[in-house]
PATORVEX-455403 format. One record per residue: z, x, y of N, C-alpha, C in turn. Coordinates in steps of 0.001 Angstrom, whole numbers, plus 500000, padded with zeros to 6 digits. Last residue first. Example, Ala and Ser with C-alpha at 12.3 -4.5 7.8 and 13.67 -1.06 7.14 Angstrom:
2
<node <507080 512850 497750> <507140 513670 498940> <507870 512900 500030>>,
<node <507800 513190 494310> <507800 512300 495500> <507800 513200 496700>>,
***
This chain:
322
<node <463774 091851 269892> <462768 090635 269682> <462507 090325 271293>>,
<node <465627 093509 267620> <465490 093343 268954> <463805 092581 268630>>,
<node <468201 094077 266029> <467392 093286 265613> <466583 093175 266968>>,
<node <470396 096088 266891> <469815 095771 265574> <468887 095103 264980>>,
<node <469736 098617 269324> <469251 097390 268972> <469303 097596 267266>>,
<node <471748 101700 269776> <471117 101292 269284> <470458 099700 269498>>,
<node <471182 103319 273315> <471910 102572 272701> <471146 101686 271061>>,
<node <471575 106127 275803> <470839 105336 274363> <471435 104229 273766>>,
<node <472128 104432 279068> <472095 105088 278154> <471206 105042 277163>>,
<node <472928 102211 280989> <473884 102923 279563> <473161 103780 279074>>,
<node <470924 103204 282882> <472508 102694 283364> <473223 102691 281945>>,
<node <468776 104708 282554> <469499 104804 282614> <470976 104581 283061>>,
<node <467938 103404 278515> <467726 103084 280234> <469103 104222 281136>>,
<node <466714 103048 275771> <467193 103719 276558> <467101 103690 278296>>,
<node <466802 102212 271987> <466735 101939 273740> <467266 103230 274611>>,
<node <465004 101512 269159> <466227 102397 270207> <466122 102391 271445>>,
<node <465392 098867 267017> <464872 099559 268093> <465859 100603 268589>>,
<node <464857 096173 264114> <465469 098061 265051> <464584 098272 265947>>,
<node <462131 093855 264777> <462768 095272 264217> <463794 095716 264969>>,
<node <459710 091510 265099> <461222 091504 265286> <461638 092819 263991>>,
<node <456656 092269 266112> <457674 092091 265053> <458286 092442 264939>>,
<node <454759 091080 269209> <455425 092195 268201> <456684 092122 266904>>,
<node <452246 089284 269099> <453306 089384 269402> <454047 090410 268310>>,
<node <449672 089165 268464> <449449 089358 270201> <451110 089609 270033>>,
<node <449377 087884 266142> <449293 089291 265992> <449432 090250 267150>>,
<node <449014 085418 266027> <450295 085645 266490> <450431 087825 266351>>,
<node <446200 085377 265126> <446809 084515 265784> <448224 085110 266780>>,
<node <446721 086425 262517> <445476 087080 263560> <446015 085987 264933>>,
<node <447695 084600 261062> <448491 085789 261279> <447700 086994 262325>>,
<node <446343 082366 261047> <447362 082010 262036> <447925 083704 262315>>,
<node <444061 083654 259443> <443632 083314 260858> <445036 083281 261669>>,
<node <445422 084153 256960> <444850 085436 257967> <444579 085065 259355>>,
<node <445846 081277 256492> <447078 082571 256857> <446219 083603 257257>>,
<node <442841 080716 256475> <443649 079928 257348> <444762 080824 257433>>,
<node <442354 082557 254252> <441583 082446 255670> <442432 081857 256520>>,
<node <443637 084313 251686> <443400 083124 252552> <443439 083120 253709>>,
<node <444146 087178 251664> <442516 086666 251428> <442414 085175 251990>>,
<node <445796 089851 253143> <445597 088371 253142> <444530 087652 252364>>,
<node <446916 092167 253280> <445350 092029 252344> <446494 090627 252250>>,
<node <447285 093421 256895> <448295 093037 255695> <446415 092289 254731>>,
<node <446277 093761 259208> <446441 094752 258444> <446386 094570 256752>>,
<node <446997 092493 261204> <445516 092044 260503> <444841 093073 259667>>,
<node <449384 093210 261836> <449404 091503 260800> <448024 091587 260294>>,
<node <451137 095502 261826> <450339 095115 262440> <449783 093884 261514>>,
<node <454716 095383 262836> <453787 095296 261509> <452480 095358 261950>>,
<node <456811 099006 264119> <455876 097096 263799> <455172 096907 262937>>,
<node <459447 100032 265272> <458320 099715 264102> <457831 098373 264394>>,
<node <460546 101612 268283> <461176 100553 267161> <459787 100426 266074>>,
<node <461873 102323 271136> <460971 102987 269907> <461642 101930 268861>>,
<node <462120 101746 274877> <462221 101320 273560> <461242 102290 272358>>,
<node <463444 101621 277957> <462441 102386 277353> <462690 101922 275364>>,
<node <463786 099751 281171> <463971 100192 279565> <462896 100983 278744>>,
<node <464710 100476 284936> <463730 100258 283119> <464105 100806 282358>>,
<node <466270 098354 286855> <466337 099628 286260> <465241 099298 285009>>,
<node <468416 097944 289901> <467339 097884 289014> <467044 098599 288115>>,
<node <471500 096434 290403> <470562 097545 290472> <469473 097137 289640>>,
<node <472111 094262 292608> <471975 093995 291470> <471513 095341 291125>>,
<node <473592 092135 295001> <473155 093308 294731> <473408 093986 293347>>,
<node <472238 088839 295064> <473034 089912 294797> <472726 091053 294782>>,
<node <470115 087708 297393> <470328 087915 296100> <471391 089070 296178>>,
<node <470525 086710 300140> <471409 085939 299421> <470942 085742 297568>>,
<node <468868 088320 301485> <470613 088310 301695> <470886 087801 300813>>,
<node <466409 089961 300176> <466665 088794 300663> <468460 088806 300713>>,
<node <464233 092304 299737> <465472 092381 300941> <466361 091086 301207>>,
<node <462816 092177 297905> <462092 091321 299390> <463388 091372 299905>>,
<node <463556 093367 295828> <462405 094420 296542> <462000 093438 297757>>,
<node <464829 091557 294535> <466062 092429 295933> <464745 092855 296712>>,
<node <464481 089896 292449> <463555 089642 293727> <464532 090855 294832>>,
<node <466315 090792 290344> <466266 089382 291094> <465717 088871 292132>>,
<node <465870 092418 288062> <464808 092384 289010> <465117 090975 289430>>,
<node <467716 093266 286115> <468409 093699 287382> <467152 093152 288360>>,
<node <465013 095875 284061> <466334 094451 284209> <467155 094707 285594>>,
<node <462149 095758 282026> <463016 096700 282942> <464286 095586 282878>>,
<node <460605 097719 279267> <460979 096545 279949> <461498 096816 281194>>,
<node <458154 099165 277245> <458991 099084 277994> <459240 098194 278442>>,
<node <457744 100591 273698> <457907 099242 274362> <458932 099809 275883>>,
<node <455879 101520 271087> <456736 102323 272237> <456531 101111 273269>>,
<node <455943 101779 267589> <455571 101041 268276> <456389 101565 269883>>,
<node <454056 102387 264316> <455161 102991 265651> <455080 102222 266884>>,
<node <453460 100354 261504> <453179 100750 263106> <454616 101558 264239>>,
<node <451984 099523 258713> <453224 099651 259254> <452634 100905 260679>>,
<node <449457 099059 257623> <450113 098225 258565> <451595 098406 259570>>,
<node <448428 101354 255440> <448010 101055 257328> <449061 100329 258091>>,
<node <451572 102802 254624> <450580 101692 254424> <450320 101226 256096>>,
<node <451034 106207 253865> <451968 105471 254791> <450871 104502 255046>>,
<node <449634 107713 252316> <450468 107166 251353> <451463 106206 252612>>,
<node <447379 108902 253832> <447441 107971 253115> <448489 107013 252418>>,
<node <448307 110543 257055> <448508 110479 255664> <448764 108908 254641>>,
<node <446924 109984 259497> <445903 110681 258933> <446671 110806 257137>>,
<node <448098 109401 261631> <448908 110787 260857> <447806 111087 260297>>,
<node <446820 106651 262504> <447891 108144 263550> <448107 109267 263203>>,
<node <446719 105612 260041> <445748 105775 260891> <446066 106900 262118>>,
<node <449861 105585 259688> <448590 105385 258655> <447615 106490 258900>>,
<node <450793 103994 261786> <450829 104800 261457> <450369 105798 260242>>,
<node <449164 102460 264418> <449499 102294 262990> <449766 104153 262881>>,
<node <450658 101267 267244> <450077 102778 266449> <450309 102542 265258>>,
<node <451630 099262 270416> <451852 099917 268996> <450704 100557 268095>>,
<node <453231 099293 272791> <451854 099561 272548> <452124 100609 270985>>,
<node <454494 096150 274585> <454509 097156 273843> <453283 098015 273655>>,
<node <456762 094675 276690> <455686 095368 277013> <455154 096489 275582>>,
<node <459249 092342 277212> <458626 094001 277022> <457341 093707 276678>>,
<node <461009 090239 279984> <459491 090157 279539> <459414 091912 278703>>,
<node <462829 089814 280917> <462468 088950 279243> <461895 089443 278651>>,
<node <462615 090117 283697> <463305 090675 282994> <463223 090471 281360>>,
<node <460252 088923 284551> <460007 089997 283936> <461093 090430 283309>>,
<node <459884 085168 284152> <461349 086372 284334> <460574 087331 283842>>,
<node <457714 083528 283921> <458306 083801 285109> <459716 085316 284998>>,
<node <457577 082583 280695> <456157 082930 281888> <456504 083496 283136>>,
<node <460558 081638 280525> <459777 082571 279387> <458321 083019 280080>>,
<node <460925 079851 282489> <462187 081365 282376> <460653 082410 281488>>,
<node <459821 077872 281738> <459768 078457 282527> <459805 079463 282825>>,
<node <461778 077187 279268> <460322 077533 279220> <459857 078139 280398>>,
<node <464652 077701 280705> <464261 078349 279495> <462475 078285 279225>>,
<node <463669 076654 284285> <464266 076279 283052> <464204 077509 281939>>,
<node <463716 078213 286656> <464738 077139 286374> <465090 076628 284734>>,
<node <462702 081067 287219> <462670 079940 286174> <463950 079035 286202>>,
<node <462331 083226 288578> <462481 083464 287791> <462867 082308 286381>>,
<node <461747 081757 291355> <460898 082969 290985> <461345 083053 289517>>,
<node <463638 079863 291724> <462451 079706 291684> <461161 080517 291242>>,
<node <466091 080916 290248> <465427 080255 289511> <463587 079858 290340>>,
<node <467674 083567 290989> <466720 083168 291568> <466027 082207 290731>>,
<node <469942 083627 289669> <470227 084499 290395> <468978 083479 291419>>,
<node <469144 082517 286850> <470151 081278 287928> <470200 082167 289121>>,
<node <467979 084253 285529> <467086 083749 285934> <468036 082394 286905>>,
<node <468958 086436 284248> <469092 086734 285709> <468298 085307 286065>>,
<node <469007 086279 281439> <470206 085961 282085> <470636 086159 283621>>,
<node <467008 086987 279653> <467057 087713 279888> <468495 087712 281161>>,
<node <465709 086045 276521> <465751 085503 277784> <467175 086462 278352>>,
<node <463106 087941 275483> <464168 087161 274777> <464885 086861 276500>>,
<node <459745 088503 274052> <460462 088221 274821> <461711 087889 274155>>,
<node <457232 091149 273534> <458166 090108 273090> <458298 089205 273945>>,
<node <453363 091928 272701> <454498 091436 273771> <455700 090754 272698>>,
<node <450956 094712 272410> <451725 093368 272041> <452916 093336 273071>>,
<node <447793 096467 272047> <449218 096015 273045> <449826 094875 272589>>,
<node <447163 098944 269179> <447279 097448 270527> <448020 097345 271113>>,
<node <445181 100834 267771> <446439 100727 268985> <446599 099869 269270>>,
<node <443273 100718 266056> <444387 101331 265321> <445881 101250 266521>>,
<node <441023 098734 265889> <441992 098957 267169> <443407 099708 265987>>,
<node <437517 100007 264862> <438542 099059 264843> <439907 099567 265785>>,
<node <435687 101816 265508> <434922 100181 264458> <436559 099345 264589>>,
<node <435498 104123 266526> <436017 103985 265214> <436007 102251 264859>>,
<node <434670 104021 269214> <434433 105318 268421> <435150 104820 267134>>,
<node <434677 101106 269866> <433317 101751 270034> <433309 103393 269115>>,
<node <436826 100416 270128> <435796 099941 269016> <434866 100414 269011>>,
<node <438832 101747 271448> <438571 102080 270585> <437708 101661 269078>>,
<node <437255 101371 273754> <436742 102894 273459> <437624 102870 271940>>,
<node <437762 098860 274490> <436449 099030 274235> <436362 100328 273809>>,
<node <440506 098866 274565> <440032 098048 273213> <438400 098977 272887>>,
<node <441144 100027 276541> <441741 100415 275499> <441112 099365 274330>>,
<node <439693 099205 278284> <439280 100224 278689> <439826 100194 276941>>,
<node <440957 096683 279127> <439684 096319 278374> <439011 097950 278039>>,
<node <443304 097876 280221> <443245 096993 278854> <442002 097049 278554>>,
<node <441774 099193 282540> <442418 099830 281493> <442758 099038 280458>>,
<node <441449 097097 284208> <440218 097831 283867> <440904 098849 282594>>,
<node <443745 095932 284868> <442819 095339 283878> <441969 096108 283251>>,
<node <444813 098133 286069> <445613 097019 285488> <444511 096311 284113>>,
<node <443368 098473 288366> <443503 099347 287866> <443368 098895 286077>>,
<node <443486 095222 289376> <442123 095958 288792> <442319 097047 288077>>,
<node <446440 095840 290062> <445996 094663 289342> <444340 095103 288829>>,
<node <445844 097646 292032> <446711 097895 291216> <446522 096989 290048>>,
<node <444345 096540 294223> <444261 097616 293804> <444490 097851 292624>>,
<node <444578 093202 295603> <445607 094680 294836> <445048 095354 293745>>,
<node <444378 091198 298034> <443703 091805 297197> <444591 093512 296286>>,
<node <447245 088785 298298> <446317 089762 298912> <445645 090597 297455>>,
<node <449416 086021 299234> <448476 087327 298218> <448071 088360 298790>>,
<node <450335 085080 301122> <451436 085317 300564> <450581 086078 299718>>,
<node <446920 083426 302055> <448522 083799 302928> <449579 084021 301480>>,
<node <444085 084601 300129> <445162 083657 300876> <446864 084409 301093>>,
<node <442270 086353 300212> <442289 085107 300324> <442702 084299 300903>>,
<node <443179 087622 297609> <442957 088474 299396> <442274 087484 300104>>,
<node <442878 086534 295592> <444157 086785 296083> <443961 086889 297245>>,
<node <440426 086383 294629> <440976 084962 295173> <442615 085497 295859>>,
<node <440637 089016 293582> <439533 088761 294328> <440417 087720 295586>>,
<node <441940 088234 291320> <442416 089405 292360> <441868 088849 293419>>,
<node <440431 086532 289795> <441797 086002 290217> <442332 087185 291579>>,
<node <438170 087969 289150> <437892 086711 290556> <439286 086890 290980>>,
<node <439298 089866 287537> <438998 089805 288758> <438645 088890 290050>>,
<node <439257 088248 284575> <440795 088586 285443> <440368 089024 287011>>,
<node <436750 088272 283271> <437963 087036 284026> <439422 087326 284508>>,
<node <436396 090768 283307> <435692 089920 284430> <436047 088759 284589>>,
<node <438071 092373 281528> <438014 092725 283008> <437375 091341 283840>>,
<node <437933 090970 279512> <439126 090712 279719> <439147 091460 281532>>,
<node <434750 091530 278843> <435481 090262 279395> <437235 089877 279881>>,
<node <434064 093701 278008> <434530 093531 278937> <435219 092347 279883>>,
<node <433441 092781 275233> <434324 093887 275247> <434603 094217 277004>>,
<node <431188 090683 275757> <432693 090856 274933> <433564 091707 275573>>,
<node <429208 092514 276673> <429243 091281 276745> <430792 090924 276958>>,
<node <429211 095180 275295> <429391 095113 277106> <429219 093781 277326>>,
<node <429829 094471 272301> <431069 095263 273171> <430948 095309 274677>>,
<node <427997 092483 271746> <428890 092305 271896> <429631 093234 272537>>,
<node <425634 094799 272270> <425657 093636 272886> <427077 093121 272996>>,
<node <426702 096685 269761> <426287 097119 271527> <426379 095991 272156>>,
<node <426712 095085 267456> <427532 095390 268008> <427579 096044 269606>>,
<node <424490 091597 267883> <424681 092980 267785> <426056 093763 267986>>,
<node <425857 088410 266986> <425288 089567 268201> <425589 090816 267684>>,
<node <426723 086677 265610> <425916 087429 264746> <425347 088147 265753>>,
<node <429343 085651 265725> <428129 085019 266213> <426902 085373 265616>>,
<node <430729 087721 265675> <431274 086342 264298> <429490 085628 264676>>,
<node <430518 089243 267908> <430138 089175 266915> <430323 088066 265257>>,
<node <431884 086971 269452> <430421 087676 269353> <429531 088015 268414>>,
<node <434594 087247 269119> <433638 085912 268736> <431974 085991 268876>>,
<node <434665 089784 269223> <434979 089215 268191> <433951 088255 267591>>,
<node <434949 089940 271858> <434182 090908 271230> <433857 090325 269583>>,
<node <436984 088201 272491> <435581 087391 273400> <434063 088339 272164>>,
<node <439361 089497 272158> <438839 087839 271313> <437695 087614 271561>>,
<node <439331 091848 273388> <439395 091866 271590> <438794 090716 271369>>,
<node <439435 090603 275711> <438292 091879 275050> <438202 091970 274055>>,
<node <441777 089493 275956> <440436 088609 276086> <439513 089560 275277>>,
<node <443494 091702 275146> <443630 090588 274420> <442244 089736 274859>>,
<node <443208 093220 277302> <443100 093720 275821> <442583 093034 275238>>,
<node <444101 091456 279719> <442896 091960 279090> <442677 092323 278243>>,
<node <446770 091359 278782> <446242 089883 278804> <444935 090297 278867>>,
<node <447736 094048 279389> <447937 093381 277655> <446728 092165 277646>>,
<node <447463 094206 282166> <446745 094708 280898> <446511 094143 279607>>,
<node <448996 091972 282988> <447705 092436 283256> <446875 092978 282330>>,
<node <451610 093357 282450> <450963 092139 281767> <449539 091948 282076>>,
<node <451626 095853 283551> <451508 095597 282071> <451005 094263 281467>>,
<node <451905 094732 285871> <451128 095493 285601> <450741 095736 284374>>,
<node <454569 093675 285945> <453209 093029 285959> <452003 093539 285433>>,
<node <455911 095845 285887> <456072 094978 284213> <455037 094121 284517>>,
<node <456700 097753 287853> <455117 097546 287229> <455171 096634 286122>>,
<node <458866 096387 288792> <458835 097882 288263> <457454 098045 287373>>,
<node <458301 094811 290648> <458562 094326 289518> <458485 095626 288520>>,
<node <456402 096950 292788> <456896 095334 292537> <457535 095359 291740>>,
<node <454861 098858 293883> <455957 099166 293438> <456568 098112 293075>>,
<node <451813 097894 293863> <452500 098534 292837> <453658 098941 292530>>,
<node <451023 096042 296129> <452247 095678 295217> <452532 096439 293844>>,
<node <449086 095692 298566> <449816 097046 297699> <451000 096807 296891>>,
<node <446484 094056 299418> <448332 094061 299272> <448372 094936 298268>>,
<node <443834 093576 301790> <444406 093664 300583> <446060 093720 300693>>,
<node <442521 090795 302429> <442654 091679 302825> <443556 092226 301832>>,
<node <440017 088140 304429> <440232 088937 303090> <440833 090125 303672>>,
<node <441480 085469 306502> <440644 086680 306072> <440876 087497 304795>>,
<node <442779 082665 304673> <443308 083934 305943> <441488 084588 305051>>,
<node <444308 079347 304315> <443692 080463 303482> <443591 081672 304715>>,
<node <447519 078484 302316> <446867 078615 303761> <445781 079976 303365>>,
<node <448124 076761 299665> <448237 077839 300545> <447343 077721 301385>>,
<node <447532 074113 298499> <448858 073983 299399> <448612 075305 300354>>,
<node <446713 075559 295358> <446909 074339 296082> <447863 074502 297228>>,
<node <446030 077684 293517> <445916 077811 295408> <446431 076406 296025>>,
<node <446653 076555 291185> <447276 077427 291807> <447852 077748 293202>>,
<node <444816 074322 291756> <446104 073914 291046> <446690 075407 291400>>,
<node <442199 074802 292740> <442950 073910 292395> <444069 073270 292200>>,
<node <442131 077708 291735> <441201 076909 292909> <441586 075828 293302>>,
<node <442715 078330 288946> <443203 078953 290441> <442779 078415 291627>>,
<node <441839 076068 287374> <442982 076337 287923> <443396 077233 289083>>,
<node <438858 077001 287397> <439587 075316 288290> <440915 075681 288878>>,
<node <438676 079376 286678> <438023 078990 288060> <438530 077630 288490>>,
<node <439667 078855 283911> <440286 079697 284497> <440117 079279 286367>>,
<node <437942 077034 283037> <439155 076757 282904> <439832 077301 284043>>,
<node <435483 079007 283377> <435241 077991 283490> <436665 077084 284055>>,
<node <436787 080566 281161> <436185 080927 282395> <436492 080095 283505>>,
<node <436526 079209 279034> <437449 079767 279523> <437431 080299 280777>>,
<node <433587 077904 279234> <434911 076971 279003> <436267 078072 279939>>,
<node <432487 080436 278499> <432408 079945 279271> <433384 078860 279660>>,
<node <434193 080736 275442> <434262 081840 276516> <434038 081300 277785>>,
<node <432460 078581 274056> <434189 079059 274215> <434362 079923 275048>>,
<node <429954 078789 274277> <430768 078075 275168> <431987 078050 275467>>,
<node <430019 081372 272765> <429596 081502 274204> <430048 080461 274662>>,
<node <430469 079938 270234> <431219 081203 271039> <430954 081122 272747>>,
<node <428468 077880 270184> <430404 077458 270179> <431382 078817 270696>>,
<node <426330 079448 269722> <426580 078406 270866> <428365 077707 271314>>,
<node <426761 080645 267781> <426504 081476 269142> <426631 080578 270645>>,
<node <426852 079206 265683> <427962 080104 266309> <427705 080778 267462>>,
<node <423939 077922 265956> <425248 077649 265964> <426333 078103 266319>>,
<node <422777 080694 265626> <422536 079845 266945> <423402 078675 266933>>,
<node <423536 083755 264813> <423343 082539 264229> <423562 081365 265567>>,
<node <421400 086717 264083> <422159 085609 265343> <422367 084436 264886>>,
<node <422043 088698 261300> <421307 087930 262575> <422215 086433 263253>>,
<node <423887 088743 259547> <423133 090066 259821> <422430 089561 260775>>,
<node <427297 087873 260777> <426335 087783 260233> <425508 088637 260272>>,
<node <430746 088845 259478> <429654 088887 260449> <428451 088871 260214>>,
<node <433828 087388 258542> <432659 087946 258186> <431545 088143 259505>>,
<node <436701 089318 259602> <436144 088127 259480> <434620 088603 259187>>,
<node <438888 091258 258847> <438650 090044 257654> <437559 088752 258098>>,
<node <438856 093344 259836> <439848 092307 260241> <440082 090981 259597>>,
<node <437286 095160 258814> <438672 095756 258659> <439551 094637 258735>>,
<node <434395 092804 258065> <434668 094404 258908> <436398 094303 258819>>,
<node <433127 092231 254381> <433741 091452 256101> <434179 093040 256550>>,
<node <429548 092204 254016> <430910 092509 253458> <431894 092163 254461>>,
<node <427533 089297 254282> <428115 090643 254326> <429133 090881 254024>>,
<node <426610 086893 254435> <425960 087283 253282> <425912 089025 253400>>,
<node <429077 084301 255035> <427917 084703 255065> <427276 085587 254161>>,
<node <430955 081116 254018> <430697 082607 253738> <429730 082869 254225>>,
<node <432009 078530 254750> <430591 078898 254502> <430085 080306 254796>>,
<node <434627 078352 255209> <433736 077916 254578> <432560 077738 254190>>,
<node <434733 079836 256982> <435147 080904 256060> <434844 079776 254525>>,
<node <434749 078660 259425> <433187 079208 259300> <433180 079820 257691>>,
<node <437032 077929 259875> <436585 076721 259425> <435175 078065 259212>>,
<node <438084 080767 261164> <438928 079592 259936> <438279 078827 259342>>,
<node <436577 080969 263123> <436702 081803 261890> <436920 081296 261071>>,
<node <436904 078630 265172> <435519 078932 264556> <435840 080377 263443>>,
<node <440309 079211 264910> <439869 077999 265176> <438158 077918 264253>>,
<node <439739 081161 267196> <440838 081442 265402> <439957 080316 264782>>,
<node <438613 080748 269106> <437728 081991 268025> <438617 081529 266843>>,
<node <440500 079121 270204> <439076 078662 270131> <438137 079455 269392>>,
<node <442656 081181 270684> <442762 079265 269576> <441418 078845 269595>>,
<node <441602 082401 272653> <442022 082913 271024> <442194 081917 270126>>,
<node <441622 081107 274924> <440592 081895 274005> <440704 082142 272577>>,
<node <444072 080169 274416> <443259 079024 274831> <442093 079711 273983>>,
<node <445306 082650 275539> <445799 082025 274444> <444712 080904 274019>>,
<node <444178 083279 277910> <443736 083919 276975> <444502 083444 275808>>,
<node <445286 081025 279509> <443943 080536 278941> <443510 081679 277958>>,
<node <448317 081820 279875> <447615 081066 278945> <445972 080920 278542>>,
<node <446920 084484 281330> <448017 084444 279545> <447826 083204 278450>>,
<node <446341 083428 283425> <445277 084251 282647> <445989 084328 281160>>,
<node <448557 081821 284295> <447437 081430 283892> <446374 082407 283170>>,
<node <450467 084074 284646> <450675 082718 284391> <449240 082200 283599>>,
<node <450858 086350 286035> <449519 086418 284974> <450064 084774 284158>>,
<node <453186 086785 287449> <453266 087005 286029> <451930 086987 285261>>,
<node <453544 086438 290103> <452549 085335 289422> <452681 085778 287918>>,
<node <455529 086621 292216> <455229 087256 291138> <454976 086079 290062>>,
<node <454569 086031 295588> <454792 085187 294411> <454839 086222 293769>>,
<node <454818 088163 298274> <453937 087602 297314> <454809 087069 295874>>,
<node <455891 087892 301105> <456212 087481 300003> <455182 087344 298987>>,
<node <454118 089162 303076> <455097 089856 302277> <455621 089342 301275>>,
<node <453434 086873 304830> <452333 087365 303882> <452942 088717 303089>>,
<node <455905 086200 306142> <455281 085468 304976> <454029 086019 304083>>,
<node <458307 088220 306660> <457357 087858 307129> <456776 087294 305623>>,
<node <462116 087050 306195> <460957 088031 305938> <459277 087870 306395>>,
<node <464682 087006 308247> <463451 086271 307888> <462440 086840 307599>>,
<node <468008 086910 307569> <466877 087814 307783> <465603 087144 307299>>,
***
């Protein structure tokens, strides 16, 4: 059975926007860490980094290029090295919200959160106003993720999706409203993974190798959105850092949604998870360099108990889930 070609769309996982928002974040950790040598002349805000009372034209120049850079990064690779090889077509769109049981969709998000938080940041570390930074900053996880849509409807096997903007516009939606009414992210989105054993079913889509496997298999892939609990209840004696955390995944996704004969018939299905987290930029660190790596890895959720639930088994406990 020969599927038509502009039906296949790749599940791009957010490949590249993941990494270069990693890229972002090693380039703010990076100007905090080393700036913490030369204290400024305020108290520091919830996350531990200091902010100046005026613009500092040094940092303003290594932020903003860091961001541009990323950008910048971002516009080669899809142009370049992504699109390489495809055939290009009129602009038009593709409806892929029922795909991958939305676990794209999530990644989308998370990977905006995450620019919005880092870009808002490095802004302010800069010494930009807070208004300035939050529609500068605080939208940036929307405006480098749209060209990439954009560039979809483009070309043969993409198309422009709806769903993917939704996608973004809501990560950067969840950072910016909650810096804007309370000065800090009592919610975030974080990610695991653990490898997930469908990926020989379809290795091109889902990874030939274990690194591979880890950017390409949604099955691997959860999805979290964790809540201090502290800050949630409103009762003091529960230490900010410790977090409720509500994670979904799915499994069984060997590409079947393209009808192909020669994937198994596999059911599909999502996970639903409750388990604790730490939040890391929580914890009273004072050394800079461990606050920075633990601000660093703070994008990933901490290995706990969990309770699961899907419905092909059921509830089931996790003792250690990661």
């Amino acid at each position: 059975m020969k599927i038509s070609e502009s039906y296949l769309r790749p599940g791009r996982n957010n490949i590249p926007l993941c990494i270069l928002s990693f890229l972002l974040i090693l380039i703010f950790n990076a100007n905090v860490v080393f700036s913490q040598l030369y204290p400024g002349n305020i108290p520091e805000n919830p996350y531990g980094f200091e902010y100046p009372d005026s613009l500092k034209k040094n940092r303003a120049l290594i932020s903003v290029t860091g961001i541009a850079t990323t950008y910048a990064g971002m516009v080669f690779f899809m142009e370049y090295i992504w699109y390489r090889g495809k055939a290009r077509m009129p602009f038009h769109f593709f409806n892929d919200n029922g795909h991958w049981l939305q676990m794209d969709k999530r990644g989308h998000a998370f990977s905006a959160y995450h620019q919005s938080h880092t870009a808002y940041h490095a802004l302010r570390w800069a010494g930009y106003p807070k208004k300035t930074a939050l529609w500068l900053g605080g939208t940036m996880g929307f405006f480098l993720q749209a060209p990439v849509d954009i560039w979809d409807g483009f070309y043969d096997g993409y198309g422009f999706s709806w769903g993917d903007i939704l996608a973004n516009t809501a990560g950067a939606a969840l950072f910016l409203a909650q810096e804007s009414a309370w000065d800090e992210q009592f919610v975030r989105l974080k990610f695991s993974y653990s490898p997930s054993g469908y990926s020989h079913y379809n290795p091109v889509e889902l990874g030939a190798t274990p690194i591979k496997s880890f950017f390409l298999d949604y099955n691997g892939h959860t999805q979290w959105i964790s809540g201090s609990l502290g800050r949630l209840t409103g009762i003091e004696s529960i230490p900010a850092w410790l977090c409720l955390s509500i994670g979904q995944s799915a499994g069984g996704m060997t590409d079947r949604e393209f009808n192909l004969p020669e994937f198994p018939e596999i059911e599909r299905y999502r996970q639903f998870f409750i388990s604790v987290d730490v939040d890391l930029a929580r914890l009273d660190i004072k050394n800079p360099y461990l606050r920075g790596f633990l601000y660093l890895i703070n994008v990933l959720k901490f290995p706990a108990p969990a309770l699961e639930y899907n419905r092909i088994n059921g509830f089931r406990v996790r003792p250690l889930y990661y």
